[in-house]
C-alpha positions, 0 to 999 in steps of 0.5 A: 588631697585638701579641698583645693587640690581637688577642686583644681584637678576636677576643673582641669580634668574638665578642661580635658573632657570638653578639649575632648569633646570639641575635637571629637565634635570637629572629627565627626563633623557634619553628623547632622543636616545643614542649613544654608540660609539665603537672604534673597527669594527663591528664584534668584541666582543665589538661590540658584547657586545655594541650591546647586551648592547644597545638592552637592555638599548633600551627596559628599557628606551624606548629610541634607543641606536645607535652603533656608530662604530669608528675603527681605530688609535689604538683606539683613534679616537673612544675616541677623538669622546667621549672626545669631545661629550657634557657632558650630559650622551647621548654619551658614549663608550665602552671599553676594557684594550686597552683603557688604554694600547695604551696612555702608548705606543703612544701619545693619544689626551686624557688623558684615565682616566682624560679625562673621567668618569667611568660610569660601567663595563659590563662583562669580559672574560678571555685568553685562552693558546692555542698551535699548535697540533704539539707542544709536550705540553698538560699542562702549566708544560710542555709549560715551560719546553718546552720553557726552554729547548729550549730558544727562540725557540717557537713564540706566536703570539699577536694581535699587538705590545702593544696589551693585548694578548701581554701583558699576553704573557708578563707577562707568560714570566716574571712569568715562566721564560722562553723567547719566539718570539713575532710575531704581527699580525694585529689583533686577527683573523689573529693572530688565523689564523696564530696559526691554520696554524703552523706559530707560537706556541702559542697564549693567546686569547679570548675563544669566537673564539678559543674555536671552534678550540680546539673543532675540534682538530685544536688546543690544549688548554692549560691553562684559566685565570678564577678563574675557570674552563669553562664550554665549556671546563671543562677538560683545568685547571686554571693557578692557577691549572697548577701552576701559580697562579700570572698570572693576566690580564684579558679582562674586557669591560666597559662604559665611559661617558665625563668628565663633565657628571653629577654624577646624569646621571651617576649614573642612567646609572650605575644603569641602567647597573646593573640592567641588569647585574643581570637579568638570561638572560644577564647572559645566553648571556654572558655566550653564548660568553664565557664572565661573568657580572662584575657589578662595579660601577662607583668608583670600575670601576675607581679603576680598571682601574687605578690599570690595567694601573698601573700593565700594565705599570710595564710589559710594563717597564719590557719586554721593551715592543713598539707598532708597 
């Protein structure tokens, strides 16, 4: 055999040994600990769910699922850390719609749907519409009415320029009608607090953190964002119920994996994922924080975010909508 007849058999003999070696890797996988990185402080309902996701992942596979906190620059440092990860299914990250609204507003190191690989989503929740007691308002009908008669006399607050909380307000603004002042605040808890404290009116927020205050009678719940009724607070109705039925923005969180990560690993995490989804415990600790499983799989999760990020950008052009 001549020097090139050699050369091509050891190159495709190779070839073999690393096709080899990538599908035993694939097979095997995970044979490691994890790292499931959150752009957000401990504390959040992300973190929340991450932690919640990762115990169990860590008692299916055997392996540790490590949360990886990452806060801070809108986000983006949490998925720089995962743009840049090897691709190879042991990092990943959790995320929500900010995500895909923060690079329609601020110049991301990343692009947030090509720079990665929708691997599943997880759960969701819904905004809950909640008022200060001292506005004479008990129903969506009358917070339009309200705001009608008195144009840019209520403020809601948001948890930042940009933020969903802001954007759902947004799009209420835009669907009834009306015109109201945004305040940012530096987040959601100061965002509540300042709605429990009279300096704003209103406020579209998660249910987990609000639905205590509504309880108490510190603050008035308006209208929920869900399909249907919650179960903690069976008396507020449906935008749908109150009237609105074309209000759609919702919190959803999901997982993404680095570009390159082979559809095998990603495959079996989704799998992975779902499985859990479907188990009555899951359901019962979601259920527990006032969120639902949403079980899609990876091409379904794309399809969402994609569709998300194109509805988001069309409000953003619309209330000519900045980041702070």
């Amino acid at each position: 055999m001549n020097d090139s007849g050699k050369f091509v058999r050891e190159t495709c003999m190779g070839l073999l040994l690393a096709v080899a070696a990538a599908a035993n890797a694939q097979q095997d996988f995970p044979s490691r600990p994890l790292r499931l990185i959150t752009p957000n402080a401990p504390g959040g309902s992300s973190d929340v769910l991450a932690r919640l996701l990762g115990q169990k992942l860590t008692e299916g596979w055997g392996q540790q699922v490590v949360v990886d906190n990452r806060p801070g620059g809108h986000g983006f440092i949490g998925g720089d850390a995962l743009a840049r990860a090897s691709a190879d299914g042991y990092t990943l990250m959790v995320i929500t719609p900010t995500h895909i609204i923060t690079p329609l507003l601020l110049r991301a190191p990343y692009d947030p749907i090509e720079s990665f690989v929708p691997v599943a989503s997880i759960g969701s929740t819904d905004f809950l519409l909640v008022v200060h007691p001292s506005v004479p308002a008990n129903s969506l009908r009358d917070l339009i009415a309200l705001a009608k008669a008195r144009p840019g006399h209520l403020n809601y607050a948001s948890a930042g320029g940009g933020s969903p909380a802001h954007l759902a307000n947004a799009m209420f603004n835009m669907l009834a009608g009306v015109r109201m002042q945004h305040v940012p605040y530096k987040g959601g808890g100061p965002a509540l607090t300042a709605l429990i404290g009279g300096e704003v009116q209103l406020y579209f927020a998660i249910p987990i953190a609000t639905i205590p205050h509504v309880k108490s009678g510190r603050l008035k719940a308006i209208a929920i964002g869900s399909a249907i009724r919650l179960q903690s607070l069976p008396d507020v109705p449906t935008f749908a119920e109150s009237g609105l039925s074309a209000f759609d923005i919702k919190i959803w969180y999901g997982l993404l994996a680095p570009r390159a990560t082979p559809r095998a690993i990603v495959n079996k995490l989704s799998s992975e994922v779902a499985r859990h989804l479907a188990s009555r415990e899951f359901d019962r600790r979601l259920s527990d924080r006032a969120m639902a499983p949403l079980a899609l799989n990876p091409d379904q999760f794309s399809a969402l975010m994609k569709t998300d990020s194109a509805k988001y950008a069309r409000v953003i052009k619309s209330a000519n909508i900045t980041a702070d």
